[in-house]
C-alpha positions in Angstrom: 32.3 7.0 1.0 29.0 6.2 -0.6 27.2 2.7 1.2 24.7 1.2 -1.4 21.8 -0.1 0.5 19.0 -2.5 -1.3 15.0 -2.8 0.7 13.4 -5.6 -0.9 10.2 -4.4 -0.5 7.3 -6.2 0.9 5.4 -9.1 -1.8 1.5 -7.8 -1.3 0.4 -4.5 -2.5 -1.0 -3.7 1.0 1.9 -4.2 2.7 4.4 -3.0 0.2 2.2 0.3 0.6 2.0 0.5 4.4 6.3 0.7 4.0 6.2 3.8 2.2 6.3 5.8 5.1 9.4 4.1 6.7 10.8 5.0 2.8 10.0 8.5 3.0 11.4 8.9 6.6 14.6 7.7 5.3 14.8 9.5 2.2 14.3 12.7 4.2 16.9 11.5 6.8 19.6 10.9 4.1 18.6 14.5 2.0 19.2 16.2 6.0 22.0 14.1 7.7 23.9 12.3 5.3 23.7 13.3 1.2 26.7 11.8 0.3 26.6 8.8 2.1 23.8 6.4 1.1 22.6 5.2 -1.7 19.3 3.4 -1.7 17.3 0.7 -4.1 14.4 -0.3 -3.8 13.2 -4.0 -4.6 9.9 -5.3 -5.7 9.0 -8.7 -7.5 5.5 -7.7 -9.3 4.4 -4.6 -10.6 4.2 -2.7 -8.1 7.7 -1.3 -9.5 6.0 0.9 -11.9 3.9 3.0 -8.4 6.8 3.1 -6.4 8.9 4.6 -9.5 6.2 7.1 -10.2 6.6 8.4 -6.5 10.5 9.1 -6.7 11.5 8.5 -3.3 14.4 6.5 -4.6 16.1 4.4 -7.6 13.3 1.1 -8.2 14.2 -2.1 -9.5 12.8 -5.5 -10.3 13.6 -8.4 -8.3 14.8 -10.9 -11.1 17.4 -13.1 -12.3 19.2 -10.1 -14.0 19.2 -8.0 -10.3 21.1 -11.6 -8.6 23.4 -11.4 -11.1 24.2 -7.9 -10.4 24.4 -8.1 -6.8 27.0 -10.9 -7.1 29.1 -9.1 -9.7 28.6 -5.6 -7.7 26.8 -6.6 -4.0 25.7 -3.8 -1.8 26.8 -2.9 1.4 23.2 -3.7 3.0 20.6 -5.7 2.2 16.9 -5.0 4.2 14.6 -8.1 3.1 10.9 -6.5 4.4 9.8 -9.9 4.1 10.8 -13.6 3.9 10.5 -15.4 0.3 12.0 -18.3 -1.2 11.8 -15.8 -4.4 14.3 -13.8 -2.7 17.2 -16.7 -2.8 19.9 -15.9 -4.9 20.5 -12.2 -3.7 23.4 -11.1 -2.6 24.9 -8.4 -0.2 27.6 -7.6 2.5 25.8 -7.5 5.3 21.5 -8.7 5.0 19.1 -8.0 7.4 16.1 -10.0 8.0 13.5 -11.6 10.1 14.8 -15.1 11.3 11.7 -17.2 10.6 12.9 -20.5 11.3 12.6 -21.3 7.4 15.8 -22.7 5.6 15.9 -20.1 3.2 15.5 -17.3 5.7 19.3 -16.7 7.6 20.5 -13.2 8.0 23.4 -11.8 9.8 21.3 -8.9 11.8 17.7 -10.1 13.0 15.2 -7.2 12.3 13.0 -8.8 15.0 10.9 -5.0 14.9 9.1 -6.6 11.7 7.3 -9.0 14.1 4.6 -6.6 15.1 4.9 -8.2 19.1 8.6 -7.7 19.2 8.5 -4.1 18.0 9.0 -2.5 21.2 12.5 -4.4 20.8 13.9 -2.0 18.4 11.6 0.8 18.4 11.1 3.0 21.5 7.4 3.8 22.9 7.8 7.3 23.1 8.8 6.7 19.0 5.7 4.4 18.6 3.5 7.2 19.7 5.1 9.4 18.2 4.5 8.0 14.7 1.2 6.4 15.7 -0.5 9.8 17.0 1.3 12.7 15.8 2.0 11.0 12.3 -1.4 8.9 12.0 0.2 5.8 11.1 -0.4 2.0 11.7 1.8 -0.4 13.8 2.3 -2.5 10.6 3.8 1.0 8.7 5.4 1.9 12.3 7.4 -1.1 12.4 9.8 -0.6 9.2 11.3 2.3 11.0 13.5 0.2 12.1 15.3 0.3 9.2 16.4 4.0 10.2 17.7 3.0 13.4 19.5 0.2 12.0 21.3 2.8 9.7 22.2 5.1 12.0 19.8 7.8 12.8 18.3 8.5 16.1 14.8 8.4 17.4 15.3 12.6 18.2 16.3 12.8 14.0 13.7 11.0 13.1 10.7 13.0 15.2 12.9 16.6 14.2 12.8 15.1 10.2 10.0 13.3 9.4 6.9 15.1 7.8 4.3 13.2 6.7 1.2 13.6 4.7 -0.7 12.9 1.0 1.9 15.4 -0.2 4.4 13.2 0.4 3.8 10.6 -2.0 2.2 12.1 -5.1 1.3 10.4 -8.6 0.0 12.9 -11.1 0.8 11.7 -14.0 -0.3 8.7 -16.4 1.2 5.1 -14.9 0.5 3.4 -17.8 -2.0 4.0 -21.6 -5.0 2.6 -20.4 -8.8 3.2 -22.6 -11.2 4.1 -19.1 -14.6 5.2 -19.4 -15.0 8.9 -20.9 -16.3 10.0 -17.5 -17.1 10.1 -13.9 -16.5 6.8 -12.0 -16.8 4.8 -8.9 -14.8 1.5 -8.4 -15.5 -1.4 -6.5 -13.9 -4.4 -5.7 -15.5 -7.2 -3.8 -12.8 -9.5 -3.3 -10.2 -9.8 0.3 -8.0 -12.3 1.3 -7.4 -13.6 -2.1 -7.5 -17.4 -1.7 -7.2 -17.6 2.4 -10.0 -19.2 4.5 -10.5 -15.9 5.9 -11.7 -14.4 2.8 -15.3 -15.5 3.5 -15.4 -13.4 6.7 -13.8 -10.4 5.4 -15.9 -10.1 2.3 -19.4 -8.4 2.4 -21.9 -10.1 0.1 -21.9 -9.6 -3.8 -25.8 -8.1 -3.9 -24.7 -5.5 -1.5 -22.0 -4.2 -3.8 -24.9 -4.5 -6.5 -27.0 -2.1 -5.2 -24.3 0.4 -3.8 -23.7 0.9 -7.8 -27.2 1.5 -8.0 -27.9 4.2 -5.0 -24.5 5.7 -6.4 -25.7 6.0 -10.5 -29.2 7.3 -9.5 -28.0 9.6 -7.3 -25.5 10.6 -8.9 -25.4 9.6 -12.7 -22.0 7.7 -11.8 -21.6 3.9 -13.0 -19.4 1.6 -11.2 -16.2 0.1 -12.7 -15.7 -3.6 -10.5 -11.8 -4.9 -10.5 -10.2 -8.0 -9.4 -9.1 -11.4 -10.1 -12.4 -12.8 -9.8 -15.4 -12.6 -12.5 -17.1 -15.9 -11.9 -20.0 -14.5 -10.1 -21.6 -12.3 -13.1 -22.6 -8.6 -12.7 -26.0 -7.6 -13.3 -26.8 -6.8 -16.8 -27.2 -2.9 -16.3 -25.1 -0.1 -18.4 -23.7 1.1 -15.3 -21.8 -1.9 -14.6 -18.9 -1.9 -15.9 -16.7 -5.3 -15.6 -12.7 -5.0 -15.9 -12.1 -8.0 -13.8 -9.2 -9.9 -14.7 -8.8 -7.8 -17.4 -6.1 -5.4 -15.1 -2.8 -5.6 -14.2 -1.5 -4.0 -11.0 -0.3 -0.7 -12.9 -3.8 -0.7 -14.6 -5.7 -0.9 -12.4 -3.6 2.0 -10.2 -4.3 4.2 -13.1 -8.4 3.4 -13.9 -7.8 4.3 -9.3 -5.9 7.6 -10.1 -8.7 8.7 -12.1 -11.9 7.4 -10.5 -14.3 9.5 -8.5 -13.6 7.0 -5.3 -13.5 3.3 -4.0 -15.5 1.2 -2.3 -14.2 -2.2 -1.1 -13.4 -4.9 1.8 -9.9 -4.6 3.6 -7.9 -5.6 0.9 -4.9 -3.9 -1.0 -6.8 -2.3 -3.5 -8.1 -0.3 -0.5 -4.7 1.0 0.5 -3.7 1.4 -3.4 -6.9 4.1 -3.7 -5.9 5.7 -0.2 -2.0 6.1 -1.8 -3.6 7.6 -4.8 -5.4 10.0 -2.7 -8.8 8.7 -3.3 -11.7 8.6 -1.0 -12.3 5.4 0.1 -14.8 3.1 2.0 -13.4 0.4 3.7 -16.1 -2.3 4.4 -15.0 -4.1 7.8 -16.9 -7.2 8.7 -14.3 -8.9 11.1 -12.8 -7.2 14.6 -11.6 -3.4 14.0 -8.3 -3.0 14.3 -5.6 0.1 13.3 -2.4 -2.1 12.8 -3.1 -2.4 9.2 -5.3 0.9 8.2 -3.5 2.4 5.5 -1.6 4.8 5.4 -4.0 8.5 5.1 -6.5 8.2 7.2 -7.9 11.5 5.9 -8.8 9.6 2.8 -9.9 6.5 4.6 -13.4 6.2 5.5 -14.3 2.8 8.0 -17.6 1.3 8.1 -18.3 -1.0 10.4 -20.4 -4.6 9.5 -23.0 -2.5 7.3 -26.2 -4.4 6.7 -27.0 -3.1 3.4 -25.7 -0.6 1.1 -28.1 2.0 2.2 -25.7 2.1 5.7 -22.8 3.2 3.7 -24.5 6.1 1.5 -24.2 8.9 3.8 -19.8 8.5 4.2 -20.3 8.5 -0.3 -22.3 10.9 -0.7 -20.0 12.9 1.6 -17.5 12.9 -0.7 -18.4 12.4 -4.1 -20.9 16.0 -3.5 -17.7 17.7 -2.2 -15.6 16.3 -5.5 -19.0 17.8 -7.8 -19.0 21.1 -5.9 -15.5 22.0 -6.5 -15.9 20.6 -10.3 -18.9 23.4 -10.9 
Protein backbone atom coordinates (compact mmCIF):
# COMPACT_ATOMS: atom_id res chain seq x y z
CA UNK A 1 0.00 0.00 0.00
CA UNK A 2 1.65 3.16 -1.17
CA UNK A 3 1.26 6.39 1.63
CA UNK A 4 1.72 9.71 -0.26
CA UNK A 5 3.52 12.12 1.97
CA UNK A 6 3.73 16.06 1.16
CA UNK A 7 7.04 18.44 3.12
CA UNK A 8 6.22 21.80 2.61
CA UNK A 9 9.47 22.99 2.60
CA UNK A 10 10.79 25.74 4.56
CA UNK A 11 9.97 29.80 2.97
CA UNK A 12 13.79 31.24 3.12
CA UNK A 13 16.44 29.92 0.90
CA UNK A 14 18.68 29.32 3.95
CA UNK A 15 16.52 27.34 5.65
CA UNK A 16 14.88 25.53 2.88
CA UNK A 17 18.63 24.52 2.22
CA UNK A 18 19.78 23.51 5.71
CA UNK A 19 16.48 20.63 5.21
CA UNK A 20 18.12 19.00 2.48
CA UNK A 21 19.89 16.79 4.57
CA UNK A 22 16.77 15.49 6.57
CA UNK A 23 15.48 14.97 2.65
CA UNK A 24 18.27 12.93 1.71
CA UNK A 25 18.24 10.79 4.95
CA UNK A 26 14.78 9.91 4.01
CA UNK A 27 15.10 9.26 0.56
CA UNK A 28 17.88 6.79 1.39
CA UNK A 29 15.67 5.37 4.23
CA UNK A 30 12.69 4.65 1.82
CA UNK A 31 15.24 3.28 -1.36
CA UNK A 32 16.67 0.75 1.82
CA UNK A 33 13.64 -0.09 4.13
CA UNK A 34 10.54 0.58 2.44
CA UNK A 35 10.47 1.05 -1.77
CA UNK A 36 7.07 0.44 -2.14
CA UNK A 37 5.66 2.17 0.49
CA UNK A 38 6.12 5.92 0.43
CA UNK A 39 5.69 8.31 -1.80
CA UNK A 40 7.07 11.80 -1.23
CA UNK A 41 6.48 15.54 -2.54
CA UNK A 42 8.13 18.11 -1.90
CA UNK A 43 6.58 21.73 -1.45
CA UNK A 44 8.07 25.09 -2.00
CA UNK A 45 6.25 28.57 -2.60
CA UNK A 46 9.16 30.65 -4.56
CA UNK A 47 11.68 29.45 -6.80
CA UNK A 48 13.53 27.62 -5.08
CA UNK A 49 11.41 24.61 -6.94
CA UNK A 50 13.55 24.79 -9.89
CA UNK A 51 17.21 23.84 -7.19
CA UNK A 52 15.43 21.31 -5.39
CA UNK A 53 14.11 19.67 -8.84
CA UNK A 54 17.60 19.82 -10.24
CA UNK A 55 18.80 17.69 -7.26
CA UNK A 56 16.28 14.71 -7.65
CA UNK A 57 15.90 13.62 -4.34
CA UNK A 58 12.11 13.45 -4.86
CA UNK A 59 8.95 14.70 -7.09
CA UNK A 60 8.90 18.99 -6.54
CA UNK A 61 6.03 21.01 -6.72
CA UNK A 62 4.81 24.57 -6.37
CA UNK A 63 2.78 25.60 -3.49
CA UNK A 64 -0.15 27.32 -5.32
CA UNK A 65 -3.78 27.53 -5.77
CA UNK A 66 -3.65 24.65 -8.35
CA UNK A 67 -1.63 22.17 -5.58
CA UNK A 68 -4.91 23.11 -2.81
CA UNK A 69 -7.06 22.05 -5.32
CA UNK A 70 -5.42 18.89 -5.74
CA UNK A 71 -4.93 17.99 -2.31
CA UNK A 72 -8.66 18.43 -1.67
CA UNK A 73 -9.68 16.42 -4.73
CA UNK A 74 -6.76 13.71 -3.98
CA UNK A 75 -5.20 14.63 -0.17
CA UNK A 76 -2.20 12.81 0.94
CA UNK A 77 -1.81 10.63 3.75
CA UNK A 78 0.75 13.10 5.51
CA UNK A 79 1.31 16.47 5.47
CA UNK A 80 4.94 17.82 7.18
CA UNK A 81 4.54 21.76 7.17
CA UNK A 82 8.60 22.75 7.92
CA UNK A 83 7.35 25.93 8.75
CA UNK A 84 4.22 28.02 9.74
CA UNK A 85 2.62 30.43 7.00
CA UNK A 86 -0.65 31.92 6.49
CA UNK A 87 0.37 31.06 2.69
CA UNK A 88 0.12 27.60 3.55
CA UNK A 89 -3.90 27.80 4.33
CA UNK A 90 -5.92 25.96 2.12
CA UNK A 91 -3.85 22.65 2.00
CA UNK A 92 -5.16 19.67 2.62
CA UNK A 93 -4.15 16.14 3.96
CA UNK A 94 -5.15 13.16 6.29
CA UNK A 95 -3.10 13.55 8.93
CA UNK A 96 -0.64 17.24 9.09
CA UNK A 97 2.08 17.67 11.08
CA UNK A 98 3.21 20.90 12.44
CA UNK A 99 4.70 23.22 14.96
CA UNK A 100 1.72 24.58 17.21
CA UNK A 101 2.70 28.30 17.32
CA UNK A 102 -0.14 29.68 19.06
CA UNK A 103 -1.20 31.45 15.56
CA UNK A 104 -4.82 30.85 14.33
CA UNK A 105 -3.80 29.50 11.17
CA UNK A 106 -1.26 27.12 12.67
CA UNK A 107 -3.42 23.72 14.15
CA UNK A 108 -2.05 20.32 13.34
CA UNK A 109 -3.02 17.01 14.54
CA UNK A 110 0.82 15.76 15.55
CA UNK A 111 2.99 18.70 17.12
CA UNK A 112 6.55 18.43 15.54
CA UNK A 113 7.80 20.27 18.60
CA UNK A 114 11.66 18.96 17.36
CA UNK A 115 11.42 22.08 14.90
CA UNK A 116 11.87 24.36 17.96
CA UNK A 117 15.56 24.14 18.15
CA UNK A 118 15.13 24.08 22.46
CA UNK A 119 12.65 21.27 22.29
CA UNK A 120 14.68 19.09 20.00
CA UNK A 121 15.97 16.80 22.54
CA UNK A 122 12.11 16.00 22.69
CA UNK A 123 12.00 13.98 19.57
CA UNK A 124 15.49 13.44 18.73
CA UNK A 125 17.92 11.40 20.96
CA UNK A 126 21.41 12.85 22.02
CA UNK A 127 23.38 10.05 21.08
CA UNK A 128 21.32 10.89 17.37
CA UNK A 129 22.24 14.67 17.75
CA UNK A 130 25.89 13.80 17.95
CA UNK A 131 25.64 11.61 15.80
CA UNK A 132 24.54 13.91 12.95
CA UNK A 133 26.27 16.86 14.46
CA UNK A 134 29.87 15.24 14.63
CA UNK A 135 30.07 12.32 12.47
CA UNK A 136 27.78 14.01 9.70
CA UNK A 137 29.06 17.74 10.15
CA UNK A 138 25.67 19.17 10.29
CA UNK A 139 23.99 22.10 12.11
CA UNK A 140 21.19 21.85 14.94
CA UNK A 141 18.91 23.87 12.50
CA UNK A 142 19.50 20.90 9.61
CA UNK A 143 19.61 18.22 12.64
CA UNK A 144 16.20 19.09 13.72
CA UNK A 145 14.09 18.03 10.50
CA UNK A 146 15.15 14.47 11.22
CA UNK A 147 12.33 14.28 13.00
CA UNK A 148 10.52 13.78 10.18
CA UNK A 149 12.12 10.17 9.87
CA UNK A 150 11.15 9.22 13.26
CA UNK A 151 7.80 10.35 12.81
CA UNK A 152 7.56 8.00 9.75
CA UNK A 153 8.76 5.12 11.18
CA UNK A 154 12.40 4.56 10.99
CA UNK A 155 14.66 4.22 13.99
CA UNK A 156 17.56 6.19 15.28
CA UNK A 157 19.89 2.68 14.59
CA UNK A 158 18.40 2.96 10.53
CA UNK A 159 19.07 6.16 10.36
CA UNK A 160 23.08 6.13 11.73
CA UNK A 161 23.36 2.43 9.56
CA UNK A 162 21.73 4.57 6.30
CA UNK A 163 22.59 7.85 6.17
CA UNK A 164 25.73 9.03 4.11
CA UNK A 165 26.30 12.33 3.68
CA UNK A 166 28.49 14.59 1.71
CA UNK A 167 28.72 17.31 -1.49
CA UNK A 168 28.03 14.07 -3.52
CA UNK A 169 24.86 13.90 -2.28
CA UNK A 170 23.24 16.72 -3.63
CA UNK A 171 24.75 17.56 -7.09
CA UNK A 172 23.71 20.27 -9.77
CA UNK A 173 25.73 19.91 -12.94
CA UNK A 174 23.74 21.01 -15.32
CA UNK A 175 22.32 24.47 -16.60
CA UNK A 176 19.24 25.71 -14.00
CA UNK A 177 18.06 28.10 -16.15
CA UNK A 178 19.61 30.34 -19.89
CA UNK A 179 21.24 32.96 -18.33
CA UNK A 180 24.03 35.58 -20.56
CA UNK A 181 27.19 35.55 -17.45
CA UNK A 182 30.34 37.04 -18.08
CA UNK A 183 32.61 35.08 -20.69
CA UNK A 184 35.02 34.27 -17.84
CA UNK A 185 36.44 33.80 -14.44
CA UNK A 186 34.26 35.25 -11.60
CA UNK A 187 33.90 36.12 -8.06
CA UNK A 188 30.53 37.02 -6.54
CA UNK A 189 29.59 38.99 -3.80
CA UNK A 190 26.70 39.89 -2.04
CA UNK A 191 26.58 42.46 0.72
CA UNK A 192 23.23 42.21 1.94
CA UNK A 193 21.80 39.86 5.42
CA UNK A 194 18.80 40.01 7.17
CA UNK A 195 16.86 41.36 4.26
CA UNK A 196 14.66 44.05 5.97
CA UNK A 197 15.16 42.94 9.86
CA UNK A 198 16.69 45.41 12.40
CA UNK A 199 19.41 42.96 12.63
CA UNK A 200 20.56 43.47 9.31
CA UNK A 201 22.84 46.46 10.37
CA UNK A 202 24.87 44.18 12.71
CA UNK A 203 25.24 41.29 10.42
CA UNK A 204 26.33 43.29 7.45
CA UNK A 205 30.13 44.31 6.99
CA UNK A 206 30.49 47.72 5.43
CA UNK A 207 30.02 48.38 1.56
CA UNK A 208 33.87 49.83 1.05
CA UNK A 209 35.06 46.65 2.41
CA UNK A 210 33.40 44.60 -0.23
CA UNK A 211 34.85 47.37 -2.58
CA UNK A 212 38.18 46.72 -2.09
CA UNK A 213 37.93 42.77 -1.70
CA UNK A 214 37.05 43.07 -5.66
CA UNK A 215 40.01 44.96 -5.97
CA UNK A 216 42.81 42.71 -4.03
CA UNK A 217 40.89 39.76 -5.86
CA UNK A 218 41.09 41.37 -9.88
CA UNK A 219 44.78 42.51 -9.23
CA UNK A 220 45.77 39.48 -7.94
CA UNK A 221 44.14 37.54 -9.80
CA UNK A 222 42.67 39.27 -13.05
CA UNK A 223 39.10 38.16 -11.60
CA UNK A 224 36.24 40.86 -11.51
CA UNK A 225 33.44 40.62 -9.08
CA UNK A 226 29.82 39.97 -10.07
CA UNK A 227 27.63 41.80 -6.80
CA UNK A 228 23.83 40.18 -6.38
CA UNK A 229 20.92 41.07 -4.36
CA UNK A 230 17.88 42.98 -3.99
CA UNK A 231 19.52 46.03 -3.14
CA UNK A 232 21.41 48.51 -5.73
CA UNK A 233 20.76 51.83 -4.05
CA UNK A 234 24.23 52.25 -2.83
CA UNK A 235 26.14 52.49 -6.27
CA UNK A 236 29.26 50.41 -7.13
CA UNK A 237 32.34 52.03 -7.96
CA UNK A 238 32.78 52.91 -11.60
CA UNK A 239 35.55 50.25 -12.37
CA UNK A 240 35.30 47.46 -15.32
CA UNK A 241 35.57 44.79 -12.73
CA UNK A 242 32.45 45.56 -11.14
CA UNK A 243 29.98 44.03 -12.42
CA UNK A 244 26.23 44.91 -11.06
CA UNK A 245 23.38 42.21 -11.50
CA UNK A 246 21.48 43.40 -8.49
CA UNK A 247 17.87 43.14 -8.73
CA UNK A 248 18.34 42.11 -11.97
CA UNK A 249 18.26 38.02 -10.62
CA UNK A 250 15.82 35.76 -9.82
CA UNK A 251 16.47 32.95 -7.32
CA UNK A 252 17.17 30.28 -10.18
CA UNK A 253 19.51 32.97 -11.78
CA UNK A 254 21.32 33.84 -9.62
CA UNK A 255 21.86 29.83 -8.53
CA UNK A 256 23.19 29.46 -11.93
CA UNK A 257 25.68 32.93 -12.34
CA UNK A 258 26.73 30.70 -8.37
CA UNK A 259 27.12 27.33 -10.16
CA UNK A 260 29.51 28.84 -12.38
CA UNK A 261 31.48 31.39 -10.45
CA UNK A 262 35.00 31.02 -9.19
CA UNK A 263 33.59 31.52 -5.37
CA UNK A 264 31.48 33.71 -2.99
CA UNK A 265 32.07 36.08 -0.68
CA UNK A 266 29.21 37.38 1.62
CA UNK A 267 27.52 38.05 5.21
CA UNK A 268 25.47 35.07 6.81
CA UNK A 269 22.80 35.23 4.56
CA UNK A 270 21.19 32.53 2.09
CA UNK A 271 23.04 33.23 -0.68
CA UNK A 272 25.90 31.90 1.45
CA UNK A 273 24.29 28.55 1.96
CA UNK A 274 22.97 28.57 -1.88
CA UNK A 275 27.07 28.83 -2.98
CA UNK A 276 28.00 26.10 -0.26
CA UNK A 277 24.89 23.69 -1.94
CA UNK A 278 26.46 24.41 -5.26
CA UNK A 279 29.75 23.33 -3.97
CA UNK A 280 31.38 26.62 -4.08
CA UNK A 281 34.02 27.96 -1.91
CA UNK A 282 32.68 30.43 0.21
CA UNK A 283 33.56 33.19 2.81
CA UNK A 284 31.24 33.81 5.26
CA UNK A 285 31.75 37.32 6.86
CA UNK A 286 30.52 37.00 10.69
CA UNK A 287 30.21 40.16 12.51
CA UNK A 288 27.71 39.09 15.33
CA UNK A 289 28.33 36.01 18.10
CA UNK A 290 29.57 32.72 16.21
CA UNK A 291 27.43 30.15 16.31
CA UNK A 292 27.11 26.45 14.35
CA UNK A 293 23.16 26.08 14.61
CA UNK A 294 22.77 27.60 11.23
CA UNK A 295 26.27 26.98 9.27
CA UNK A 296 25.31 25.46 6.19
CA UNK A 297 25.36 22.50 5.28
CA UNK A 298 29.34 21.56 3.80
CA UNK A 299 31.50 22.78 5.90
CA UNK A 300 34.33 21.67 3.68
CA UNK A 301 33.21 24.46 1.36
CA UNK A 302 32.53 26.87 4.08
CA UNK A 303 35.14 29.15 5.11
CA UNK A 304 34.28 31.52 8.54
CA UNK A 305 35.85 34.78 9.17
CA UNK A 306 35.39 36.23 12.11
CA UNK A 307 34.61 40.41 12.51
CA UNK A 308 37.44 41.22 9.72
CA UNK A 309 38.59 44.70 9.83
CA UNK A 310 39.33 45.17 6.31
CA UNK A 311 39.41 43.09 3.31
CA UNK A 312 43.10 42.52 3.54
CA UNK A 313 41.97 40.03 6.82
CA UNK A 314 40.07 37.92 4.44
CA UNK A 315 42.68 37.46 1.48
CA UNK A 316 44.62 34.69 2.70
CA UNK A 317 41.15 31.98 3.19
CA UNK A 318 40.65 33.52 -1.11
CA UNK A 319 43.50 33.17 -2.23
CA UNK A 320 43.57 29.66 -0.76
CA UNK A 321 41.12 28.61 -2.97
CA UNK A 322 40.83 30.44 -5.92
CA UNK A 323 45.12 29.34 -6.57
CA UNK A 324 43.95 25.70 -5.97
CA UNK A 325 40.84 26.22 -8.60
CA UNK A 326 43.89 27.93 -11.26
CA UNK A 327 46.27 25.03 -10.53
CA UNK A 328 44.05 22.29 -11.42
CA UNK A 329 42.72 24.53 -14.56
CA UNK A 330 46.61 24.68 -16.02
Amino acid sequence: MTINIDIIMPNRIGDSILALPAMVCLNQLIKKYAPKDYKVCLYSEFSMKTIFQSLGLFKVRSMNHTSKLRSWLKPSDRAFYLYNSSKNIGFKSKLSYGLQSGKKYAKYDIDTSYLDLDHINKRLSDDLIWFLDEERGLSLASIRYFGICIDLGYTEEQIRSCFNFSPDELVINKPLTTLEIPDKDYFVICMEAAYGKKVEAKRRWEEVNFFQLSRIIYNKFGIPSVYIGVDNSIPLPDEDFFIDYRKKLNIVESAELLRRSSGFAGNDSGPLHLAVLLHKHSVCITLIEVTSTYKPVFPEFTHLVWHPENAEDTIPVIENFLERKHALNN
